[in-house]
Phi, psi and omega in degrees: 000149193281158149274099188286174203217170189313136152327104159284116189201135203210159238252012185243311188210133192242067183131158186289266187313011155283309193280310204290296191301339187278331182286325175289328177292313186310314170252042178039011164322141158278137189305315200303285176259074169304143164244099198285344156292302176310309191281330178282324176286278189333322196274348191257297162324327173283318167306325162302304229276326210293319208275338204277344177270009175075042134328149191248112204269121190303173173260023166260334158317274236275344163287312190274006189274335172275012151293294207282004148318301117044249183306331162279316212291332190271339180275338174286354171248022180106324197288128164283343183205078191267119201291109190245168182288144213250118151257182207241086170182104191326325173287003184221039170257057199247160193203021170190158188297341183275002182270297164330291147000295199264322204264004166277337213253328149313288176310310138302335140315294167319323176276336167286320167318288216299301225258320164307319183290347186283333192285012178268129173316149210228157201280152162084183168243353172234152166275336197228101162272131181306154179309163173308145186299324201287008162297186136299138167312303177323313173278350206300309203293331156240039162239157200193151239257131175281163173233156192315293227290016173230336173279347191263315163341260163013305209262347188260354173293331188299277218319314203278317184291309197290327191309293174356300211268154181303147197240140194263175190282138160347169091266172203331120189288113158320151152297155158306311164329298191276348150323284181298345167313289167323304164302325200282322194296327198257017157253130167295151153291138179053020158261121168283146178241137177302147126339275201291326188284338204292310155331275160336320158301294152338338182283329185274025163266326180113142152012295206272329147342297190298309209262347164285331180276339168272344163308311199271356172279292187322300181299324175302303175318293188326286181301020200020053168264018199161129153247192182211114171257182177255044180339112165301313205285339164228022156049039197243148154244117152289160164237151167209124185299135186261330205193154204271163167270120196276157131332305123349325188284328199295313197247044166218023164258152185241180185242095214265354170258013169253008161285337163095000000 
């Protein structure tokens, strides 16, 4: 495995395939019909460009540019799924162009969910409401309010490991509704919940459950029906219910994964 070197992230792209998409987006490209020469040159260029401002470059920029090197070299000979070497690190575990593909087209789907669901008017004046005065201070003093972009980590790390393990077939996908309905039954008031188990747990449902349930803990937050904090110190994020979920609350969510 490569050695990563300080993280490069900048308010446009977050991550080596973060950059590859924000560049597609840059040159109006389909996800679909990529031109895996011109985005492979955009992308060698950025890099150069990266280097001249004395980025320190992680060593997954430098897997994928050799990756999508590759992966032209095999498209300029006809292979549609021309086979590279695997690194161990789950956001770059494509070994073919249609991998590539699907998992560019994933990581955009999240961010448009992501980014259209924060832009909804939100209760309040904070999204992450701090733990309650009635804690102990001692504890009070190392928790502290989490963001989308660590919570959407999280949920793709679940997403990446369970593909891994065998999957049983689906059943019919709940609504956001009838999610948080749900959440609302197996969450204690004032009981902290792991985050990531709560996920996990979501998982024996299929795949798509987790990104409903993580939509639908976010739509909890929005409506200050939960918040979701940090141990600093041990780097666990919890949610904890502030208050119950009304009838009412329910016809102001909206279901942002039956937009497709």
């Amino acid at each position: 495995m490569l050695d990563s070197a300080i993280p490069v992230k900048t308010d446009n792209f977050d991550g080596p395939l973060g950059l590859l998409l924000h560049l597609i987006r840059r040159e109006e490209m389909s996800i679909r019909d990529l031109d895996l020469t011109q985005i492979t040159r955009q992308y060698l260029d950025y890099l150069d460009k990266m280097r001249e401002l004395n980025f320190d470059l992680a060593g997954d920029y430098l897997y994928l540019a050799a990756t999508l090197v590759f992966l032209k070299s095999g498209d300029c000979l006809g292979e549609d799924d021309a086979k590279v070497g695997e690194l161990d690190n789950p956001e770059l575990k494509f070994t073919s162009r249609s991998q590539l593909i699907q998992r560019l087209e994933e990581l955009q789907h999240f961010q448009r969910v992501g980014e259209k669901l924060w832009s909804l008017p939100k209760r309040g004046d904070e999204i992450f409401c701090r733990p309650r005065i009635n804690r102990k201070e001692v504890i009070d003093s190392i928790l502290t309010p989490i963001d989308l972009e660590k919570l959407t980590e999280v949920m793709m790390d679940v997403m990446q490991r369970e593909k891994r393990k065998f999957q049983v077939i689906p059943r019919e996908r709940i609504s956001i509704r009838q999610r948080i309905v749900q959440l609302g039954s197996e969450l204690a008031l004032g009981i902290k919940t792991d985050f990531k188990q709560l996920l996990e747990k979501s998982s024996e449902q299929g795949l798509s459950n987790i990104v409903i349930t993580f939509i639908s803990i976010l739509e909890m937050v929005r409506l200050k029906k939960v918040s979701i904090f940090q141990n600093r110190d041990l780097d666990s994020i919890y949610i904890e219910v502030l208050a119950p979920i009304n009838e009412g609350d329910l016809d102001v969510v909206d279901d942002l994964m039956d937009e497709g």
